[in-house]
C-alpha positions as CSV (number, residue, x, y, z in Angstrom):
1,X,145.3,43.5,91.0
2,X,146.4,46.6,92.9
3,X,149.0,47.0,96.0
4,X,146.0,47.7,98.4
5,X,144.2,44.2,97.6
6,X,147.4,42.2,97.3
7,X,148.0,43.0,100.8
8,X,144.7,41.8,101.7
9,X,145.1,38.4,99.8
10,X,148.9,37.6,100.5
11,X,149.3,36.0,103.7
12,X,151.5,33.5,105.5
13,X,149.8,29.6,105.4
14,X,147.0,29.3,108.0
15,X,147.2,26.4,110.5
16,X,144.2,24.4,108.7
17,X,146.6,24.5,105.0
18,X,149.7,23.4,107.2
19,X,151.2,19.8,105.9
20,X,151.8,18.3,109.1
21,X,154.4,15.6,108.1
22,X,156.4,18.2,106.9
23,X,156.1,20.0,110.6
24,X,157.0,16.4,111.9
25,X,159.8,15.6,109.2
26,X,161.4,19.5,110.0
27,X,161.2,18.8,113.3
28,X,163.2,15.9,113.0
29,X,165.3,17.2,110.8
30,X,166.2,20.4,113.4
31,X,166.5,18.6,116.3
32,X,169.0,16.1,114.2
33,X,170.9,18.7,113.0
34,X,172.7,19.5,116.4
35,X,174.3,16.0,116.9
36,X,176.3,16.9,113.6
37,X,176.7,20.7,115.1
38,X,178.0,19.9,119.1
39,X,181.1,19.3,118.2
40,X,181.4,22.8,116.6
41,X,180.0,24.2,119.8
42,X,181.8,22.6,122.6
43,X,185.3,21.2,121.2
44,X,188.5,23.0,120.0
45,X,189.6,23.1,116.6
46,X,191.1,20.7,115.1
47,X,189.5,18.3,117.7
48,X,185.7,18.8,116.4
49,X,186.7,16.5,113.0
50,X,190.0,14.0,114.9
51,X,189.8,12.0,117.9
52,X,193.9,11.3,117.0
53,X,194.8,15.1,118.7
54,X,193.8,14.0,122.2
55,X,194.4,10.6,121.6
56,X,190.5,9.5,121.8
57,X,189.5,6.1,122.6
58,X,186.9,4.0,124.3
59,X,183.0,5.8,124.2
60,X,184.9,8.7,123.0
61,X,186.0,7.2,119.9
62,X,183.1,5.2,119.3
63,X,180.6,8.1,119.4
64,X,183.0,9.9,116.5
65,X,182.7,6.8,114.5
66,X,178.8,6.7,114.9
67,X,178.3,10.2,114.2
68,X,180.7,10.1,111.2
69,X,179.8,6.8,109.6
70,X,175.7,7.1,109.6
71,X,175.0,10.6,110.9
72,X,176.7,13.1,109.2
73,X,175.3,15.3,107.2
74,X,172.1,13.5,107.0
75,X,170.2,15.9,108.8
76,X,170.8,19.1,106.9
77,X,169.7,16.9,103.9
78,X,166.6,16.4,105.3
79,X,166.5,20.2,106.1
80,X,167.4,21.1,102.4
81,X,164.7,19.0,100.7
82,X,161.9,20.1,103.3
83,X,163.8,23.8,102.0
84,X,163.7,22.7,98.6
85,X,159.9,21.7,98.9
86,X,158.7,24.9,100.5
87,X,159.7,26.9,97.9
88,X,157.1,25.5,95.6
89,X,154.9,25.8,98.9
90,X,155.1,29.2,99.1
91,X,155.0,30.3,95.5
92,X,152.0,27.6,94.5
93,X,149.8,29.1,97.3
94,X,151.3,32.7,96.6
95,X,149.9,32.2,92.7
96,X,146.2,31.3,94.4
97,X,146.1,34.4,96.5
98,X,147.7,37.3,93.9
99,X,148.9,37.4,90.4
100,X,151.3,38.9,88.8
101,X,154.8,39.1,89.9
102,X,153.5,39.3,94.0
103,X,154.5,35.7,94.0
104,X,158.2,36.2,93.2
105,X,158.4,39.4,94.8
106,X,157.0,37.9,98.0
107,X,159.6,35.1,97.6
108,X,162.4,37.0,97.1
109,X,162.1,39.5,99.8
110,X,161.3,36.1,102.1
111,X,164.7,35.0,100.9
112,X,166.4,38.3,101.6
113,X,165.2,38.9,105.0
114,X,166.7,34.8,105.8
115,X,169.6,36.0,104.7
116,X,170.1,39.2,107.1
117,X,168.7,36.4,109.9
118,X,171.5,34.2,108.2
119,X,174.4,37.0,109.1
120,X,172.5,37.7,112.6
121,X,173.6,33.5,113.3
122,X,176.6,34.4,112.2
123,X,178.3,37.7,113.4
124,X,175.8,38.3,116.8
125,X,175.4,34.9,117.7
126,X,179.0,33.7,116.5
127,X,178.1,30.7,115.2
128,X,180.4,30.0,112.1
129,X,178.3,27.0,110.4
130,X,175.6,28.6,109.9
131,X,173.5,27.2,107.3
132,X,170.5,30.2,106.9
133,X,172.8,32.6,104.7
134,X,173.3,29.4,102.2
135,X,169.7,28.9,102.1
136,X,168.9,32.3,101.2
137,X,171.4,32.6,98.2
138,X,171.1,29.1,96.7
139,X,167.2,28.8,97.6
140,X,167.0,32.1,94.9
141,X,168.9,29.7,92.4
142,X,166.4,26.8,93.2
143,X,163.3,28.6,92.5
144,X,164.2,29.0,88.6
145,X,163.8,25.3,88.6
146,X,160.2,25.1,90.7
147,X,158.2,24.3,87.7
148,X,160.7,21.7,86.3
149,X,159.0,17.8,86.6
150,X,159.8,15.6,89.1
151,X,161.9,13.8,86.6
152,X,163.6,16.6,85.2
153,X,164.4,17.4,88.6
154,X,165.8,13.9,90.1
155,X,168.0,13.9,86.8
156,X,169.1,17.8,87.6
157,X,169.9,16.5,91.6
158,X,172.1,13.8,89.9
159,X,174.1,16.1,87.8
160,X,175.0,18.1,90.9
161,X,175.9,15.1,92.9
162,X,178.3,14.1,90.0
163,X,179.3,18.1,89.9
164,X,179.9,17.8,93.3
165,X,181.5,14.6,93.4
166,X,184.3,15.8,90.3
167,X,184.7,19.1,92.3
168,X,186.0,16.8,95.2
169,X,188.2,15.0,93.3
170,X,189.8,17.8,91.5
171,X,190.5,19.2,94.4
172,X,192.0,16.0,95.9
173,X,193.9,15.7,92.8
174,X,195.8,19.3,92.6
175,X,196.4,18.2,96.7
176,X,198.3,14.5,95.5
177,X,200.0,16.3,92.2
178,X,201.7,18.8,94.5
179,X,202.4,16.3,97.2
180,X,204.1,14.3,94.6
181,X,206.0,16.7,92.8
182,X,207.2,18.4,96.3
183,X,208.6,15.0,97.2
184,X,210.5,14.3,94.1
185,X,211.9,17.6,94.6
186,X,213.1,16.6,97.8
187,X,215.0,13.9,97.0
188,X,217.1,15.9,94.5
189,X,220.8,16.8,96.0
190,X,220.7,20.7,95.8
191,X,224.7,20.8,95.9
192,X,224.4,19.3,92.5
193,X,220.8,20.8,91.3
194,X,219.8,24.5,92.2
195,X,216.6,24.8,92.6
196,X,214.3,27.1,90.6
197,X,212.1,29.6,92.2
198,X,208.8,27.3,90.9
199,X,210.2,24.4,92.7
200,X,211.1,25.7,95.8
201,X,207.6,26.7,95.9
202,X,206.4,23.7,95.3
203,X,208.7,22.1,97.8
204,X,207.2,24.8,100.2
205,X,203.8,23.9,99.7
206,X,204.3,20.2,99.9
207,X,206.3,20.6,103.4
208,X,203.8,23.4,104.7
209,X,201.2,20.6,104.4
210,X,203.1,17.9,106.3
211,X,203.9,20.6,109.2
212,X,199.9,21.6,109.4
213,X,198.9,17.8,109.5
214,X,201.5,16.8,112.2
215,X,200.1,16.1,115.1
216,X,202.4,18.3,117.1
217,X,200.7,21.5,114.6
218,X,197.4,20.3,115.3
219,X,197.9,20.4,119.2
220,X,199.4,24.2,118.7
221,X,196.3,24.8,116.9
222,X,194.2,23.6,119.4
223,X,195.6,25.2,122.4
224,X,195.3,28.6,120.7
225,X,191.8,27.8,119.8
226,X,190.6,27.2,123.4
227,X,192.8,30.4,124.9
228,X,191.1,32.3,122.1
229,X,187.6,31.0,122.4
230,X,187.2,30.9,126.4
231,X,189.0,34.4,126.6
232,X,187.7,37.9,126.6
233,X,184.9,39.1,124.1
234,X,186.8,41.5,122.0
235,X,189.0,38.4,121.2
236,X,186.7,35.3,120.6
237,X,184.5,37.6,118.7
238,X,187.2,38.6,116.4
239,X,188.4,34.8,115.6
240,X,185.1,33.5,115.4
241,X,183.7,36.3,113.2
242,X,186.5,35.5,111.0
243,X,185.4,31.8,110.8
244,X,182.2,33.0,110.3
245,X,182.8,35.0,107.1
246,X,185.4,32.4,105.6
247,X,182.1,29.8,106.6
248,X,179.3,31.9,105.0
249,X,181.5,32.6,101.5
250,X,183.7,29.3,101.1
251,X,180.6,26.8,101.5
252,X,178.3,29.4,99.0
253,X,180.8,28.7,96.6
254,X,182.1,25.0,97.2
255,X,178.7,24.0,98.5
256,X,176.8,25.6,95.8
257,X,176.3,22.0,94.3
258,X,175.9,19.8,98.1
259,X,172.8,22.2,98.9
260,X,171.4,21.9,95.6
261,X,171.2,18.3,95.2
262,X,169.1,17.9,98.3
263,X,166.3,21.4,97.6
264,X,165.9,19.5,93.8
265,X,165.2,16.3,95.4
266,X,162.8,17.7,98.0
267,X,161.0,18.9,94.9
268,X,160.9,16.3,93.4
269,X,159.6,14.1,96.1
270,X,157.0,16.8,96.6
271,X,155.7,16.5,93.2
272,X,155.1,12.6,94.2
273,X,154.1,12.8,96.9
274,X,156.7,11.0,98.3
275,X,157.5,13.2,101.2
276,X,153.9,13.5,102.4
277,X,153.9,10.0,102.6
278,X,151.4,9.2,99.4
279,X,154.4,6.9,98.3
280,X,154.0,2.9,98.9
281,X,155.4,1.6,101.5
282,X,158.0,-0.5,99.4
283,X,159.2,2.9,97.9
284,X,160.5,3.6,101.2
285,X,161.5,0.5,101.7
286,X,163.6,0.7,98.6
287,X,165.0,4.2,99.7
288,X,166.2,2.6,103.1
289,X,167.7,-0.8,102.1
290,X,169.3,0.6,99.0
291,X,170.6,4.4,100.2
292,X,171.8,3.0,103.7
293,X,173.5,-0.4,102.2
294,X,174.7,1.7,99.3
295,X,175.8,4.9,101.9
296,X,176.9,3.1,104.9
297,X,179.4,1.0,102.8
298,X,180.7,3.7,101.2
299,X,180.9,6.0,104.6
300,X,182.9,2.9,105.8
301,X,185.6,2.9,102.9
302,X,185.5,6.8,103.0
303,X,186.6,6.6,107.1
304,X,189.0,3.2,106.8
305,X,191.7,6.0,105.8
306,X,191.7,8.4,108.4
307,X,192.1,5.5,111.0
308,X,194.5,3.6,109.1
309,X,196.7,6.4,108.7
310,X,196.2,8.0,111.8
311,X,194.5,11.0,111.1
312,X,197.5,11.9,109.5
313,X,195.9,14.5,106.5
314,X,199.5,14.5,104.4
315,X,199.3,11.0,104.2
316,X,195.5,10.7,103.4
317,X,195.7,13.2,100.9
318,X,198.5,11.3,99.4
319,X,197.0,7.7,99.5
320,X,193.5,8.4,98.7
321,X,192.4,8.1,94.4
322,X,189.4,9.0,95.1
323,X,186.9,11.5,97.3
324,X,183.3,9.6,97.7
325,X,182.3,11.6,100.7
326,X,179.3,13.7,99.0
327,X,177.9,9.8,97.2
328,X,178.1,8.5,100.4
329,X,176.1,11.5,102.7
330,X,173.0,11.2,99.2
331,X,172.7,7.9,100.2
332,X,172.9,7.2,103.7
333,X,170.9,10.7,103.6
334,X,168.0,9.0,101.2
335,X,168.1,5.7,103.5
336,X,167.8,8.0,107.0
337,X,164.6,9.5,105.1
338,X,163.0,6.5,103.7
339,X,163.3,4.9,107.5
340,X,161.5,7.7,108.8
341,X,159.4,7.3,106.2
342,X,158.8,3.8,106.9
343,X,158.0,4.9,110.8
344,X,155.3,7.1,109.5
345,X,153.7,4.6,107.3
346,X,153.5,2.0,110.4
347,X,151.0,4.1,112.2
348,X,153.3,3.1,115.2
349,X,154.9,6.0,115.7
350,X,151.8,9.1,115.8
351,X,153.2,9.8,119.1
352,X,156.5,10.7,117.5
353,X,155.2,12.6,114.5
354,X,152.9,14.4,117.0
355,X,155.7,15.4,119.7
356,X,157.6,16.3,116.3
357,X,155.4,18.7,114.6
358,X,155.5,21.8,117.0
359,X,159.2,21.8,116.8
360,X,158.9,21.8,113.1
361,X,156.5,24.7,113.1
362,X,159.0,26.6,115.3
363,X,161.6,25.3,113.3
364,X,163.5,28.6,112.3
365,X,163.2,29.7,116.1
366,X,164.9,26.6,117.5
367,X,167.6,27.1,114.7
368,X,168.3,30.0,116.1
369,X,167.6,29.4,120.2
370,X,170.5,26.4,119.1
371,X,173.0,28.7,118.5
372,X,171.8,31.0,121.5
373,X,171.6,28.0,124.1
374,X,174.3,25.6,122.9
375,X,176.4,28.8,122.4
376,X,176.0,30.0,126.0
377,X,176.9,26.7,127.6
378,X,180.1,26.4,126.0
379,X,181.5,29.6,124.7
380,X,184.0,31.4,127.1
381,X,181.5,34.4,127.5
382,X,178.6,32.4,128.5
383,X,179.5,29.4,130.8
384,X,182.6,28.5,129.9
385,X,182.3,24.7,129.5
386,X,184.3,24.8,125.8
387,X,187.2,22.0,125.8
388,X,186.0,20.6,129.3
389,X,183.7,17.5,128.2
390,X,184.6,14.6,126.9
391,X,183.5,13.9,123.0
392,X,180.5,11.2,123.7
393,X,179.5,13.9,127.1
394,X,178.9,16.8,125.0
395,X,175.7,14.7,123.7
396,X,174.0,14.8,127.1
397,X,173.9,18.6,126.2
398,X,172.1,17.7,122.9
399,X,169.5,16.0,124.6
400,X,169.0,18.5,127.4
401,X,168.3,21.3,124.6
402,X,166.1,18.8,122.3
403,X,164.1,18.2,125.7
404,X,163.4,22.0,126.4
405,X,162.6,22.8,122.7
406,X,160.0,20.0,123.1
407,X,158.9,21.5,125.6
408,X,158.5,24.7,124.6
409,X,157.4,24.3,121.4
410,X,154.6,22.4,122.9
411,X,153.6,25.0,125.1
412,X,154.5,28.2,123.0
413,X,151.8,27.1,120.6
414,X,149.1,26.3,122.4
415,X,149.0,30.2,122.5
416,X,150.8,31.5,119.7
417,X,149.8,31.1,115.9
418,X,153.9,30.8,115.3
419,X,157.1,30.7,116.4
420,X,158.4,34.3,117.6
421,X,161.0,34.9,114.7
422,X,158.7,32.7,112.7
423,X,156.1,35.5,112.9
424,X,158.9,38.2,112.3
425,X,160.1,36.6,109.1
426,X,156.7,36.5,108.0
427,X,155.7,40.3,109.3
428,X,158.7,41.3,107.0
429,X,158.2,39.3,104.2
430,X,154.5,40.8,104.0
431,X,155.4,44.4,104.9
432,X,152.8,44.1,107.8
433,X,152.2,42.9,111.5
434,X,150.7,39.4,111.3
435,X,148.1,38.0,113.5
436,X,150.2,36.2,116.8
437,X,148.3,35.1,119.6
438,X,145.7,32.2,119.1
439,X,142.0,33.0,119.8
440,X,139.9,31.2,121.5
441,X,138.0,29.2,118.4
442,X,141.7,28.3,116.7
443,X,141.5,24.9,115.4
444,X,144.4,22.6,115.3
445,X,146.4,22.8,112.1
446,X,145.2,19.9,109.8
447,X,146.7,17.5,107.7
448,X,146.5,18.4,104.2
């Protein structure tokens, strides 16, 4: 097949090949991923992660707890198996419309451009946990795996959680040997014993963690973070960019493993059928009893800690044997999914799955318009509202955005074919203008 035909076959998915419980499920999945974001928007650093800085109780503490214990992380699970499972997406239908390498090409230059839009979240729009850049670099790892079986892949997703899992606890481990050997240092009488130059760096390091854990360093930290975030441009862009790039290359690398877990399991429920829905309902069933028993325990032994020894992260470090946070987020994250799921199966819920599915489609623009809206509200060059709600108000902010990208996504496509950066992510994946507005005989996208 030559350039000038490929052109004519390779095209974006038209609305009647759209899967609309994916739509619905991304939509979800968006919308759910701010309530794990806010606190990254609107409060100071190290107040996002611990209530114990400002001494949080009441609602405030409470709506930590929730969002901790059965939230967290949940949602950008959902988001990396719907990820995981459009990958096959676009290369299966890619493979009906050219031959070749078209597909792969297509895929990669798809992948490419989500990076640049990855950096664009990042360094114009500031927002440091940006998740598109990770997509684009570990979604060009996933592919090499598309044509594994759904088996194959569920056992691959299980090796990474336990890769995961030992990376954790290596970590933890090298955190509690030099907390240890520091201390025992300590306690040696230096008019007796001089201390070598390995051991006073190892009593440094050991000390340098107790003074950034103290609550008195956290407060430091968090009164520099609000001067420097609701002060002048040229300032909060240069700290934030800085969290941005340490954001984009730290979690590549350390979250190489977390995002993989959750694209091989979308593709393997894909294969099944399991996230259309094809699935019994006691699959699901299964997936919600056992993954939020299973998850919510474990996200309840995993916090016990933190409160019980008062946020303090020198004395967490050096209590805790063993680091179950990434067990504990497959789980709940599997039980969250199988509940929706279970929704969906009911029939009860079409009205949610309908007022779902437009968001989905406009998915990648409400990613974006998140970091844009939320961004404006709080940041000290938009509104200036950073540090000045309380932890559980911050949440009314979440539902006034999920309210206007409702909205909008409603209206925007009863005239549009896509999303506005939607259809410029596909225009530059294809090399070519794509059609935009809706035309008068446009059907409805179809279920599939």
């Amino acid at each position: 097949m030559n350039i000038a035909s490929t052109t004519v076959y390779a095209a974006p998915v038209s609305q009647q090949e759209r899967i609309t419980i994916l739509d619905s499920l991304r939509g979800i999945a968006i919308l759910g991923i701010l309530l794990m974001n806010v606190p990254g928007f609107a409060l100071p650093d190290p107040v996002m992660d611990d209530p114990s800085v400002l001494g949080e109780s009441g609602a405030n503490f409470k709506t930590w707890y929730f969002i901790d214990w059965f939230m967290e992380g949940s949602q950008r699970a959902l988001f990396s198996m719907l990820f995981g499972a459009g990958i096959i997406l676009f290369i299966s239908r890619q493979e009906k419309k050219t031959d070749g390498l078209w597909p792969a090409d297509y895929f990669f230059r798809r992948q490419l451009w989500l990076l640049v839009f990855g950096l664009f979240n990042a360094f114009i729009l500031l927002w440091f946990w940006d998740i598109l850049f990770h997509y684009a670099c570990i979604g060009m790892i996933a592919f090499a795996f598309r044509r594994l079986s759904a088996k194959t892949l569920i056992i691959v997703a299980v090796v990474c959680l336990l890769l995961q899992t030992a990376r954790d606890n290596v970590e933890a481990y090298r955190d509690r040997k030099m907390i240890y050997k520091g201390e025992a240092i300590a306690k040696l009488d230096t008019t007796v014993t001089k201390l070598t130059d390995g051991q006073k760096e190892d009593l440094g390091a050991m000390t340098g963690l107790k003074e950034k854990t103290s609550k008195e360093s956290k407060i430091k930290k968090m009164e520099k973070n609000l001067k420097t975030v609701r002060g002048s441009y040229g300032g909060f862009y240069q700290y934030q960019s800085g969290r941005s790039m340490e954001g984009e290359l730290y979690y590549t690398y350390f979250g190489l493993w977390d995002i993989l877990i959750f694209m091989f399991l979308g593709m393997a429920f894909f294969k099944t059928g399991i996230l259309m829905g094809h699935a019994s309902a006691k699959i699901y069933c299964a997936l919600f009893i056992g993954g939020l028993g299973l998850g919510l325990t474990l996200s309840y032994f995993r916090l016990q800690p933190l409160i019980d020894y008062k946020f303090d992260g020198y004395n967490i470090k050096r209590n805790v044997l063993f680091e179950c946070y990434e067990i504990s987020r497959t789980l709940r994250s599997v039980g969250i999914f199988g509940l929706i799921m279970l929704l969906y199966k009911s029939g009860w819920f079409k009205w949610l799955f309908a007022l779902m599915r437009p968001v989905g489609q406009m998915a990648f623009t409400n990613y974006l318009m998140q970091s844009f809206l939320v961004g404006l509200f709080f940041y000290g060059i938009g509104f200036g509202m950073y540090g000045k709600l309380n932890r559980f108000e911050i949440y009314y902010v979440v539902a006034a955005t999920w309210v206007l990208q409702i909205i909008w996504s409603h209206i925007w496509l009863r005239y549009f074919r896509f999303g506005p950066l939607e259809w410029c992510w596909r225009s530059l994946t294809y090399w070519k203008l794509q059609p935009f507005k809706k035309s008068s005989t446009a059907t409805e996208p179809m279920p599939v």
